[in-house]
VOKE-771795 format. One line per field, with one value per residue: residue number from 0; residue in one letter; x, y, z of N, C-alpha, C, O in turn. Coordinates in pm, whole numbers, plus 50000, padded with zeros to 5 digits. Example, Ala and Ser with C-alpha at 12.3 -4.5 7.8 and 13.67 -1.06 7.14 Angstrom:
pos	c(0	1) $
code	c(A	S) $
n.east	c(51319	51285) $
n.north	c(49431	49775) $
n.up	c(50780	50708) $
ca.east	c(51230	51367) $
ca.north	c(49550	49894) $
ca.up	c(50780	50714) $
c.east	c(51320	51290) $
c.north	c(49670	50003) $
c.up	c(50780	50787) $
o.east	c(51424	51341) $
o.north	c(49668	50114) $
o.up	c(50846	50804) $
END
This chain:
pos	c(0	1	2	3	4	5	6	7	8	9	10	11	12	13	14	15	16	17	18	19	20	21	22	23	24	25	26	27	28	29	30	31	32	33	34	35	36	37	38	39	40	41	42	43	44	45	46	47	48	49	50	51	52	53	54	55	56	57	58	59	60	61	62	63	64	65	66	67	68	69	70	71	72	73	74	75	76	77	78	79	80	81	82	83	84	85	86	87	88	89	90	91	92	93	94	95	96	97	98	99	100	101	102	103	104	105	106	107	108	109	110	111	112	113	114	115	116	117	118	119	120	121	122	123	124	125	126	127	128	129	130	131	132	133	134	135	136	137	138	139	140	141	142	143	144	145	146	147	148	149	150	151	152	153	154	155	156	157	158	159	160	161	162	163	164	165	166	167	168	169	170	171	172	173	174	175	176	177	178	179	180	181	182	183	184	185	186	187	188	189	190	191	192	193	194	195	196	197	198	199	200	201	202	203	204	205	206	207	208	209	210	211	212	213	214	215	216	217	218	219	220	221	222	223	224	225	226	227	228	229	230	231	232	233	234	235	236	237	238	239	240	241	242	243	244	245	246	247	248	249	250	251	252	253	254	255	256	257	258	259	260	261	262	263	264	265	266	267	268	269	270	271	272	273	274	275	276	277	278	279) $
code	c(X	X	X	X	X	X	X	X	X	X	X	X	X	X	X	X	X	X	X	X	X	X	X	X	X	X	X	X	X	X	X	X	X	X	X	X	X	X	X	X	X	X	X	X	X	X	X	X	X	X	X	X	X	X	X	X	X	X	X	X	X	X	X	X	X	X	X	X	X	X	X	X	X	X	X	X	X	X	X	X	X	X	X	X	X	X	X	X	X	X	X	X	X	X	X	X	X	X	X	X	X	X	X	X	X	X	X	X	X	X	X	X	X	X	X	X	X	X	X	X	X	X	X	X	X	X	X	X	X	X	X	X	X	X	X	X	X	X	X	X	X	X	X	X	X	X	X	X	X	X	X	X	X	X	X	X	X	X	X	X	X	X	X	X	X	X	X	X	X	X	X	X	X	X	X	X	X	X	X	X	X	X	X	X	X	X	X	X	X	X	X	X	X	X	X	X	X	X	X	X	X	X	X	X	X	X	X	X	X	X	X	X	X	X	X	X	X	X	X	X	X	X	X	X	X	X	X	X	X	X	X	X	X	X	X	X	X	X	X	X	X	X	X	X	X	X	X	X	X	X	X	X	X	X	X	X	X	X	X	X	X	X	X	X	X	X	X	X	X	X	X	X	X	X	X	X	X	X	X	X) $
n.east	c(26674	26707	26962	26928	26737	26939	27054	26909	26807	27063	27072	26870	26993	27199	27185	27270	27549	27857	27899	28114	28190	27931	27950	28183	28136	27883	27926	28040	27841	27645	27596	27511	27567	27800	28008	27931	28018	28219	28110	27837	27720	27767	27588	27346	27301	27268	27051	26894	26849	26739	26527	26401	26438	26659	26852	27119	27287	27307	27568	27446	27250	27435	27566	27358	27342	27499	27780	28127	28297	28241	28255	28254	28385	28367	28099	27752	27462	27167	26821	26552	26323	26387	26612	26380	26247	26443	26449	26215	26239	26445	26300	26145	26357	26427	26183	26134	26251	26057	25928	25671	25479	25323	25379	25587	25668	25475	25660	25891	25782	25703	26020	26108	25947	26112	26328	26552	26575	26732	26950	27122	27296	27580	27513	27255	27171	27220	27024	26817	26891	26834	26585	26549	26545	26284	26022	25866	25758	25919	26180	26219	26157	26327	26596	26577	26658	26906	27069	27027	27210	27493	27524	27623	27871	27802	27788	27604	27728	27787	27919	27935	27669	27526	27616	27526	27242	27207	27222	27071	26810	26836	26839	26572	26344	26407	26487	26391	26296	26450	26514	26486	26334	26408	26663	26795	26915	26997	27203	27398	27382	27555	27779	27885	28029	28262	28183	28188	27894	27808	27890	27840	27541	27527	27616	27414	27214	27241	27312	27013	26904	26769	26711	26842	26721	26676	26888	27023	26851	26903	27187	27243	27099	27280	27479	27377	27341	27544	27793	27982	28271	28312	28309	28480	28701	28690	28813	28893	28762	28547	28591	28626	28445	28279	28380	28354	28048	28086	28132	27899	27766	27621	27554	27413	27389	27659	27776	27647	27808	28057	27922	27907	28142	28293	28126	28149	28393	28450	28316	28448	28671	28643	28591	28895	29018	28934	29027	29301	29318	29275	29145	28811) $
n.north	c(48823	48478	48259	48093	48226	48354	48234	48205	48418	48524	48344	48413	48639	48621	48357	48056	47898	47833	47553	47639	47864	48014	47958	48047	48355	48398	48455	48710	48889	49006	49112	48864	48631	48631	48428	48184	47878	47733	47442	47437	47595	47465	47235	47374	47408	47178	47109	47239	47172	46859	47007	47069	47309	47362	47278	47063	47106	46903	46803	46863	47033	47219	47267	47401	47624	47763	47741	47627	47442	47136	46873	46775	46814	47054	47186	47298	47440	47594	47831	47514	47609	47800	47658	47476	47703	47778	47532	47573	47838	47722	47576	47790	47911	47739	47657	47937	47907	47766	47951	48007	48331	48428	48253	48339	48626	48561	48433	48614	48818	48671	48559	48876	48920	48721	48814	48890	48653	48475	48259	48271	48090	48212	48064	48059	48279	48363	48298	48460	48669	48644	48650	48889	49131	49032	49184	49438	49457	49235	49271	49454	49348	49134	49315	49412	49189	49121	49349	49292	49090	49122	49357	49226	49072	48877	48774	48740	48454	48472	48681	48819	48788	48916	49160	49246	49199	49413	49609	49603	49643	49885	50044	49944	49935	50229	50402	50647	50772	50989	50964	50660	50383	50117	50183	50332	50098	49956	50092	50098	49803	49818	49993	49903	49661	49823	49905	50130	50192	50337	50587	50691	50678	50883	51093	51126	51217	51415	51617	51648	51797	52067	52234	52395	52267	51992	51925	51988	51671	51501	51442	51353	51097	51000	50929	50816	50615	50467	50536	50661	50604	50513	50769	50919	50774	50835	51105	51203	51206	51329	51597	51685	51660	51850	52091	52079	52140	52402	52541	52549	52667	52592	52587	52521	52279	52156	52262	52103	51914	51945	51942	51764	51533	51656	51586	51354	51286	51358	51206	50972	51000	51131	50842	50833	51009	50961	50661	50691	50905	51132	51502	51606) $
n.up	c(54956	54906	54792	54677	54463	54388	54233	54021	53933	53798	53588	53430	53318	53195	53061	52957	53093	53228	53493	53665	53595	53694	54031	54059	54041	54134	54429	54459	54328	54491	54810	54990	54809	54979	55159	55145	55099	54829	54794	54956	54747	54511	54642	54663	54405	54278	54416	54296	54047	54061	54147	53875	53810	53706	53474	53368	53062	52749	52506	52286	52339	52443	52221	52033	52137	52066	52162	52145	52293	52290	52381	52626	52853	52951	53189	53127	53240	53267	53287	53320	53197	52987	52838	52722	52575	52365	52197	52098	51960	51785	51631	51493	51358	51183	51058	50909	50635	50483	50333	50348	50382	50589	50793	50842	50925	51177	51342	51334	51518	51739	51748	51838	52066	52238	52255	52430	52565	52451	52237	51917	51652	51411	51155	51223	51223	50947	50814	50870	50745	50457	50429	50439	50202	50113	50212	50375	50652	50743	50663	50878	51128	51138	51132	51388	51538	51393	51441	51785	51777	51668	51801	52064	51926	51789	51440	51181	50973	50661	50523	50276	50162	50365	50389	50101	50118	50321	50184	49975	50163	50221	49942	49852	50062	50181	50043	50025	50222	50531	50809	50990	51176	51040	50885	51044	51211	50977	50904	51161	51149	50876	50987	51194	51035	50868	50644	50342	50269	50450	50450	50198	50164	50363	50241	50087	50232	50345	50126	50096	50282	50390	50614	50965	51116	51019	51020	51245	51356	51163	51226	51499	51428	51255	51441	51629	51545	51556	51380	51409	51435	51182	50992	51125	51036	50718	50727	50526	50290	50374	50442	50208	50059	50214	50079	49854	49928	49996	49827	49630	49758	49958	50228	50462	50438	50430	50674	50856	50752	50897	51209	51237	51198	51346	51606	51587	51610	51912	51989	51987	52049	52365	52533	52491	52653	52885	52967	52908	53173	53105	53151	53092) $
ca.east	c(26678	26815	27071	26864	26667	27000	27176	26829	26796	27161	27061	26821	26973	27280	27145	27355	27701	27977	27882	28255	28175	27849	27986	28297	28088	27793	27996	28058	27761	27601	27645	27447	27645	27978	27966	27856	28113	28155	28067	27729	27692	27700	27479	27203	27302	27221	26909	26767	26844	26673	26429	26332	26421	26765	26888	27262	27291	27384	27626	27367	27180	27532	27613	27233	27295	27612	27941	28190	28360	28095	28333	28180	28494	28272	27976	27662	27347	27062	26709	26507	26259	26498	26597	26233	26224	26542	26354	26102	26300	26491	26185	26078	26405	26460	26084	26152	26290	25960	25836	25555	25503	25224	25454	25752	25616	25458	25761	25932	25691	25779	26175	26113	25927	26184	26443	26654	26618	26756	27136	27150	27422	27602	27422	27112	27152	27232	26890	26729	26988	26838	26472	26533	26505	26151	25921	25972	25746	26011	26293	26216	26195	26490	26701	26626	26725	27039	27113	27107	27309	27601	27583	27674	27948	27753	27764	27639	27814	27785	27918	27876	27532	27505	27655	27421	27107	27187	27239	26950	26705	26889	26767	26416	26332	26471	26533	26314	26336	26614	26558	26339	26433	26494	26720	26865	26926	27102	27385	27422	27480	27723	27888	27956	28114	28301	28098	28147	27793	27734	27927	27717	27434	27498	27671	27330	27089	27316	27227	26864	26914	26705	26740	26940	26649	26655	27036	27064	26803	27001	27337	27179	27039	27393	27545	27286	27353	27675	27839	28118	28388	28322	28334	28603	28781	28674	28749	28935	28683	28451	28618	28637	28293	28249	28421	28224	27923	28038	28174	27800	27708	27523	27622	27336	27409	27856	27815	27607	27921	28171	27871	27837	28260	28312	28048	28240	28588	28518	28244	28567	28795	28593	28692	29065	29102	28902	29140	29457	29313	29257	29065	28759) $
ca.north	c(48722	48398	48235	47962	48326	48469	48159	48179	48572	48517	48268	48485	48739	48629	48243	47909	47901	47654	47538	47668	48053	48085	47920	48180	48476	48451	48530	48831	49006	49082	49065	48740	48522	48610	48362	48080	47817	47635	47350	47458	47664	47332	47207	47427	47401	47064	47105	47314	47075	46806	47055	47089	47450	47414	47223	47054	47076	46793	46839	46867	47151	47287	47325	47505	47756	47827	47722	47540	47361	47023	46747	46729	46885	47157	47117	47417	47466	47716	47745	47474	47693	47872	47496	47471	47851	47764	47449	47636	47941	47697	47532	47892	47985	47661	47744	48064	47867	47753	47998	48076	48429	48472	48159	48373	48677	48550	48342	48741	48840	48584	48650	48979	48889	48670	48879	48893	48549	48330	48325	48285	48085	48268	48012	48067	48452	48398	48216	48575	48766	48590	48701	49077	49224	49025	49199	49524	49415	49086	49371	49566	49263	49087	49372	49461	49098	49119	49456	49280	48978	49187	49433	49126	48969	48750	48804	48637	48360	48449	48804	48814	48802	49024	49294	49240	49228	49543	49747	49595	49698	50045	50077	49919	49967	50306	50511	50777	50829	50990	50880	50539	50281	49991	50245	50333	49924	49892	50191	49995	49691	49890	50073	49748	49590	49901	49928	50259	50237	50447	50735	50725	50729	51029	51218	51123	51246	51560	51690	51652	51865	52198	52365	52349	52121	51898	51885	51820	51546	51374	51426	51260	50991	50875	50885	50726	50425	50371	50581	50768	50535	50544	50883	50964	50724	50854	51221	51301	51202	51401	51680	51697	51716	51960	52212	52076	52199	52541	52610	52561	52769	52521	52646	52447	52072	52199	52298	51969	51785	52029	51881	51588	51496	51686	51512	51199	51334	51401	51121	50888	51103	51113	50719	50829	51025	50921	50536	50774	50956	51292	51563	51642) $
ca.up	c(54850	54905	54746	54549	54377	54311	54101	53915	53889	53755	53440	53348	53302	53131	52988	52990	53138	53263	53605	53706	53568	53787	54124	54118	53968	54232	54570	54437	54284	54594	55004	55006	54819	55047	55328	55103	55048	54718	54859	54994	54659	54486	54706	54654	54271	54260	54469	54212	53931	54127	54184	53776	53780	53649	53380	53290	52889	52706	52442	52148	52352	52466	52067	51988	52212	52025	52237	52062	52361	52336	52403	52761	52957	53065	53224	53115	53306	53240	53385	53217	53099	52857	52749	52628	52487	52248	52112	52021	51882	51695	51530	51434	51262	51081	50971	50796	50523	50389	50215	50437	50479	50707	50937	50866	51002	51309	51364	51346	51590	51871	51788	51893	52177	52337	52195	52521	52615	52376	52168	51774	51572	51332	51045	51198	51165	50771	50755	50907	50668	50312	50406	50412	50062	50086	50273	50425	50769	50764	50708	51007	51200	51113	51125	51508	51577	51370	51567	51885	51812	51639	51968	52153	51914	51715	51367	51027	50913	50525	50557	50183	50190	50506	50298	50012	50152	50390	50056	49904	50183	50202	49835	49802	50185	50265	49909	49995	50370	50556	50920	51065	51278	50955	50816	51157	51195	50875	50941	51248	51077	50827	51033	51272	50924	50836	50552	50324	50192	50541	50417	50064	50236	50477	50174	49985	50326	50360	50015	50124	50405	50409	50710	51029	51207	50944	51010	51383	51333	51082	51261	51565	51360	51223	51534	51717	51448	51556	51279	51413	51374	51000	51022	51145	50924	50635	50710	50391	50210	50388	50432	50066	50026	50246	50042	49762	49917	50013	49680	49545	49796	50030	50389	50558	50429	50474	50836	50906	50752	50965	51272	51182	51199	51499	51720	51588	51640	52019	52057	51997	52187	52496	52600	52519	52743	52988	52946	52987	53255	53092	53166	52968) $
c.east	c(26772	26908	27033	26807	26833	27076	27031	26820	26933	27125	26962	26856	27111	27273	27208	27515	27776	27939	27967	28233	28042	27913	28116	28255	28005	27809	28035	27985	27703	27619	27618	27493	27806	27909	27944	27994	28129	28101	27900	27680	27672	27554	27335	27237	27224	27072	26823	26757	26749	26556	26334	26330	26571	26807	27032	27224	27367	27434	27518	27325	27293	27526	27477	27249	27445	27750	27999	28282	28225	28157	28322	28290	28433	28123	27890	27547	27294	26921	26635	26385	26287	26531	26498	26246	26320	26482	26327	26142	26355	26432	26153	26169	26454	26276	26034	26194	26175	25880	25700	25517	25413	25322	25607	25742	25568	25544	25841	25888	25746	25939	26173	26106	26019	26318	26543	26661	26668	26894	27079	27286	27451	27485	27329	27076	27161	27067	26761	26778	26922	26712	26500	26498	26382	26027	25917	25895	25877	26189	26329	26213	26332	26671	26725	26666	26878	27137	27174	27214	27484	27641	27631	27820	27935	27698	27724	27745	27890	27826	27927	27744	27460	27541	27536	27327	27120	27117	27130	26820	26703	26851	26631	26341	26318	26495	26501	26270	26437	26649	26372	26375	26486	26614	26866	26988	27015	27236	27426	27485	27599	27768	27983	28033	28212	28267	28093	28024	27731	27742	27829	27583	27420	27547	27546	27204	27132	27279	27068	26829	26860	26682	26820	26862	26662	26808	27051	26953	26909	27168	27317	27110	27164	27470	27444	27306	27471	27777	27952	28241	28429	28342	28418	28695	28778	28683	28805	28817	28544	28462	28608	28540	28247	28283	28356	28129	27939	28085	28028	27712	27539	27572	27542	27404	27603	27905	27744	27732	28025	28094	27914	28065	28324	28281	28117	28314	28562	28378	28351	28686	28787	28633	28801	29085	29078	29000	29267	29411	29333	29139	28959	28691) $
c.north	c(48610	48309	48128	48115	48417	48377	48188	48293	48595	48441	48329	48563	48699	48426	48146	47968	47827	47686	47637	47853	48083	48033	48035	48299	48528	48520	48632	48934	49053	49051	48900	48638	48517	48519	48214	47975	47776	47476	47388	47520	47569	47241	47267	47459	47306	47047	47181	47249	46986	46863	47042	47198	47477	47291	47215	47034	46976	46882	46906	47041	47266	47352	47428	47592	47837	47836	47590	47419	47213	46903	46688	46719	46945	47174	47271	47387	47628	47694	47639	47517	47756	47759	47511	47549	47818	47669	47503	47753	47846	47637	47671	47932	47867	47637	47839	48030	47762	47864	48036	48215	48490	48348	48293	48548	48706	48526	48485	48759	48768	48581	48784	48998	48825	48701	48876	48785	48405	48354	48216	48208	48145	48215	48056	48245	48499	48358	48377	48694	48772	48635	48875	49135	49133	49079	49302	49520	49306	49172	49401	49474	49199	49175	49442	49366	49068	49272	49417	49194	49058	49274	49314	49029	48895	48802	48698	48552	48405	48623	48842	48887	48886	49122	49360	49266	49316	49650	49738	49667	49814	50083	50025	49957	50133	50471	50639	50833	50819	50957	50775	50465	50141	50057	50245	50188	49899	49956	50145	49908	49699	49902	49978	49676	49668	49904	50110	50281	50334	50559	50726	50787	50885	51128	51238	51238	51426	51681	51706	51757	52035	52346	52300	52232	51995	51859	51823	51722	51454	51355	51341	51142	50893	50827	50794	50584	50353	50460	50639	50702	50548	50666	50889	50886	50784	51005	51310	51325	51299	51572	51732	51744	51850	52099	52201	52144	52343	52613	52618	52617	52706	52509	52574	52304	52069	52225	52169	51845	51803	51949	51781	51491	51538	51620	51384	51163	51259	51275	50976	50958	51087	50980	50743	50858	50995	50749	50598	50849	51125	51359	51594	51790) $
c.up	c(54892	54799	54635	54401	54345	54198	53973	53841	53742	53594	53394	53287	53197	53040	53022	52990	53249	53435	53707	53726	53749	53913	54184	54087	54108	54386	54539	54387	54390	54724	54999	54956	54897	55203	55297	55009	54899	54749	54877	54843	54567	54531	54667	54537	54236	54317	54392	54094	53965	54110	54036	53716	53681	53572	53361	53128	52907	52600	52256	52168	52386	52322	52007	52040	52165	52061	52172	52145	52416	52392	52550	52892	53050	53033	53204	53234	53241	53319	53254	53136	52986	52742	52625	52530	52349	52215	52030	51913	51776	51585	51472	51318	51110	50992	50878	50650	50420	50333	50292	50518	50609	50836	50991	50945	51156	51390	51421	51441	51754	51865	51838	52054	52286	52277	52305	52567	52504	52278	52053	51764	51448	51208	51058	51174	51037	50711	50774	50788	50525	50279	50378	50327	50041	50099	50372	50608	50825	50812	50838	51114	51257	51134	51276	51565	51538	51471	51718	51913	51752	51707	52039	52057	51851	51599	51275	50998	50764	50545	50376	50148	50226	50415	50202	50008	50218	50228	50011	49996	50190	50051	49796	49909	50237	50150	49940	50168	50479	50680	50937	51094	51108	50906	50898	51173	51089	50876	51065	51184	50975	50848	51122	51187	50851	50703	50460	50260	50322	50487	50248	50067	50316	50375	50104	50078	50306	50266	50012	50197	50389	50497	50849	51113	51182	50978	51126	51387	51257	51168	51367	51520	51333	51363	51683	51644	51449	51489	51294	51370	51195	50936	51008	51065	50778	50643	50632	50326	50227	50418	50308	49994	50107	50168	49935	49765	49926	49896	49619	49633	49899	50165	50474	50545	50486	50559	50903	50888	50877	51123	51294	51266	51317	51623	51725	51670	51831	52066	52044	52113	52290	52566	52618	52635	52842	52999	53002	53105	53271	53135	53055	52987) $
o.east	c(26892	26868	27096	26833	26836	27140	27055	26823	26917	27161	26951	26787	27111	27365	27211	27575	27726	27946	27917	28250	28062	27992	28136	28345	28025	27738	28097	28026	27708	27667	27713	27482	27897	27824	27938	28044	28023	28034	27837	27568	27557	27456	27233	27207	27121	26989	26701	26652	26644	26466	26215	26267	26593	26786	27093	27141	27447	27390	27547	27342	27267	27487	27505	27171	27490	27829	27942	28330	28157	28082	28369	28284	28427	28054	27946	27571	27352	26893	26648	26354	26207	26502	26510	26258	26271	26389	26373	26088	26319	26479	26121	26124	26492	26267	25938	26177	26203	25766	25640	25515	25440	25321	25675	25830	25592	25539	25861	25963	25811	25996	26277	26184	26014	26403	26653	26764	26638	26933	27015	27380	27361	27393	27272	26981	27132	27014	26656	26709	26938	26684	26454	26405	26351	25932	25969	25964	25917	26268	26436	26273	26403	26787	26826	26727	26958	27238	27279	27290	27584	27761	27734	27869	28030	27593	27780	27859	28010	27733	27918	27722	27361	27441	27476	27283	27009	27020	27066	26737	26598	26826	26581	26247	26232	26511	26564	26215	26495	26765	26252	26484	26601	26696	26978	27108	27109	27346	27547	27605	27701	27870	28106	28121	28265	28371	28017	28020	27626	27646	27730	27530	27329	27530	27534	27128	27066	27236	27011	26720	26950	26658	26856	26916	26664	26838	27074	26995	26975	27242	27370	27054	27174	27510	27466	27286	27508	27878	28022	28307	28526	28391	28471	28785	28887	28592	28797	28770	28464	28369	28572	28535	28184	28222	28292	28091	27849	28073	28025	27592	27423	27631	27598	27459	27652	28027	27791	27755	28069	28180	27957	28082	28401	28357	28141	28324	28618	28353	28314	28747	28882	28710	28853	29143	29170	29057	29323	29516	29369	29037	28997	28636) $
o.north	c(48630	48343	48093	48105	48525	48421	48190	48294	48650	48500	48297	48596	48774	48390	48134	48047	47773	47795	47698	47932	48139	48128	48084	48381	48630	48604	48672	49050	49176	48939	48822	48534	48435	48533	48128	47994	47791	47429	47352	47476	47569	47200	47202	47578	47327	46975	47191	47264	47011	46794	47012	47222	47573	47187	47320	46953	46944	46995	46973	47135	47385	47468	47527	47682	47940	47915	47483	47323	47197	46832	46580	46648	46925	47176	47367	47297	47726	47596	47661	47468	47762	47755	47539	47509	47833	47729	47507	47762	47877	47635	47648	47973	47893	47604	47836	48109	47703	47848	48131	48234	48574	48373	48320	48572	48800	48573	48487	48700	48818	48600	48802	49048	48861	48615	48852	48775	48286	48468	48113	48237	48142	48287	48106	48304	48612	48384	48393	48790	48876	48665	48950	49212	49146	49046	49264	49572	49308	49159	49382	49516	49206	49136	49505	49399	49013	49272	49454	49194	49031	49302	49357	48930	48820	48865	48589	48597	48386	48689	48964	49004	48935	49166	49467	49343	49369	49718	49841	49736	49875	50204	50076	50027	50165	50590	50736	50939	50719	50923	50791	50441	50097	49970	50203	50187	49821	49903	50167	49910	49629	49862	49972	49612	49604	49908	50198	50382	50397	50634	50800	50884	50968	51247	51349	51316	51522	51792	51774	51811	52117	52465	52183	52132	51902	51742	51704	51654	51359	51257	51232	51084	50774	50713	50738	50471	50249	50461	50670	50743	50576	50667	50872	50956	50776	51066	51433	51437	51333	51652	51850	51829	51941	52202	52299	52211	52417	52734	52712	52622	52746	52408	52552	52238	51988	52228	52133	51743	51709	51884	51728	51414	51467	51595	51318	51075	51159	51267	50875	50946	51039	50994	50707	50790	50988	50765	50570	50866	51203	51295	51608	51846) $
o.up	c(54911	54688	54535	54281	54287	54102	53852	53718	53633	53492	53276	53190	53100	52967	53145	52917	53347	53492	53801	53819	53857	53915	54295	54105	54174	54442	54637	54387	54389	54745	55005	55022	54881	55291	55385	54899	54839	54657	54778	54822	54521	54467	54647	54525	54172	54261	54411	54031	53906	54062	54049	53614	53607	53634	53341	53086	52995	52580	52157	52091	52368	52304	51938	52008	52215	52011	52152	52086	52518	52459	52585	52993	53172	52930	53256	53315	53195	53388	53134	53028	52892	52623	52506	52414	52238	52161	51916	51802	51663	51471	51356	51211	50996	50874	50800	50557	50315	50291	50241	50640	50695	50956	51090	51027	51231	51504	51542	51519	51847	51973	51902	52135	52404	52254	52254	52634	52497	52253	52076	51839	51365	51168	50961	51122	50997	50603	50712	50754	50461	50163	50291	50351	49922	50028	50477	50695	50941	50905	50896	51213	51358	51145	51307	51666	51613	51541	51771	52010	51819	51710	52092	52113	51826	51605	51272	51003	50741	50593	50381	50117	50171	50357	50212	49923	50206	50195	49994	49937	50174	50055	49695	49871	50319	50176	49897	50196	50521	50707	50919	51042	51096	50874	50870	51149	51107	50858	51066	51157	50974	50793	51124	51245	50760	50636	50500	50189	50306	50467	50244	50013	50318	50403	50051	50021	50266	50295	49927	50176	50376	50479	50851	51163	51263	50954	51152	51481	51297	51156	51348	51614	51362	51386	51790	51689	51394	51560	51198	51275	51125	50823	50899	51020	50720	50587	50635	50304	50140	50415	50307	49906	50053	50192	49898	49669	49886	49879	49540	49605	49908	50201	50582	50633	50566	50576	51012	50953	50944	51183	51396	51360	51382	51717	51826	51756	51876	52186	52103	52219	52352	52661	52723	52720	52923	53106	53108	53166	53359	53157	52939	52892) $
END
């Protein structure tokens, strides 16, 4: 691979960023850029701009793509295909706000699709946040796009809102089944806001709970959503309940809590010590 396919391989994979970042980044991801001056690395920067393949942002397109330093200090690039792609994404999400649900839908549809290539502003993630309690296809959409931008850092603006509408699709959405990916998606987004409507929820699933299958499914379900942290924070409260249940003589749903807080415990633990340099 030469060295023009690795600055490009490079903006794909991680989008627009300051001339400065990729030039000291690229001599180091693989053999092929060591050897390659900055100087020459410029060089065949600029020859790909020239070329049509790579794009400097201006400050307008700097600010759509969500970086707050526009004042034209530092210089972005991306490929210009991506350019295009955010256009277009951004016509789709400032679209959602008509009222059009067969637009707002499709519009869903192609966010999904170019779900890894394109970055969200907080605002425009409140505009994906307001549809939710409409439409429970729009839900399930919306909520694996809010998933990935809050794995990366990028949350709602209106955290208000964000709150609001979780709960709401967790009750019109979700009332009556105890694992599925929108559901999944929203204890995610709880648990990322430290949110105790997780623990409500899992004290509500828990009592559902019938036999031990039904248990490690669900225990794997919360912690697949992120959930432990909340967990483990909360483990008066859940301890508490636990004795609740075995006082009424419910040993299946009371050993899923005793599960359930453990897997937490030591699925937090495990970084410690590995950070200090313990044994596990």
């Amino acid at each position: 691979m030469n060295i023009e396919h690795e600055i490009i391989d490079y903006l794909s994979v991680h989008g627009a960023v300051r001339t400065t970042e990729l030039i000291e980044t690229i001599p180091d991801l693989h053999k092929i850029g060591r050897g390659y001056s900055k100087e020459t690395l410029y060089r065949r920067l600029k020859q790909l701009i020239e070329s049509g393949k790579i794009k400097r942002l201006t400050d307008d397109e700097v600010g759509a793509f969500g970086y707050t330093d526009t004042d034209g200090r530092a210089e972005y690039i991306d490929l210009a295909i991506a350019v295009e792609r955010k256009k277009h994404i951004d016509a789709l999400i400032e679209g959602l706000t008509k009222g059009d649900l067969v637009f707002q839908k499709t519009a869903f549809r192609d966010l999904i699709r170019y779900k890894e290539k394109y970055r969200l502003r907080p605002k425009q993630l409140d505009e994906i946040v307001q549809l939710l309690p409409e439409d429970p296809e729009i839900a399930d959409y919306g909520l694996q796009i809010l998933r990935m931008f809050v794995s990366r850092g990028i949350h709602p603006e209106n955290n208000h809102d964000f709150s609001k509408n979780l709960h709401a699709v967790l009750e019109v959405f979700c009332k009556e089944v105890t694992i599925d990916r929108k559901k999944g998606n929203i204890l995610f987004l709880l648990s990322a806001n430290d949110d105790h409507r997780v623990i409500e929820s899992l004290k509500d699933d828990i009592r559902k709970i019938q036999t031990r299958k039904d248990s490690e499914s669900m225990v794997s379900f919360y912690l697949e959503a992120g959930a432990a942290p909340i967990i483990e924070k909360n483990r008066s409260e859940l301890f508490d309940f636990e004795c609740e249940l075995r006082r009424e003589n419910k040993d299946i749903p009371a050993d899923a809590v005793e599960t359930i807080r453990t897997s937490a415990f030591y699925e937090l633990e495990t970084p410690l010590k590995k950070s200090r340099g313990g044994k596990e």
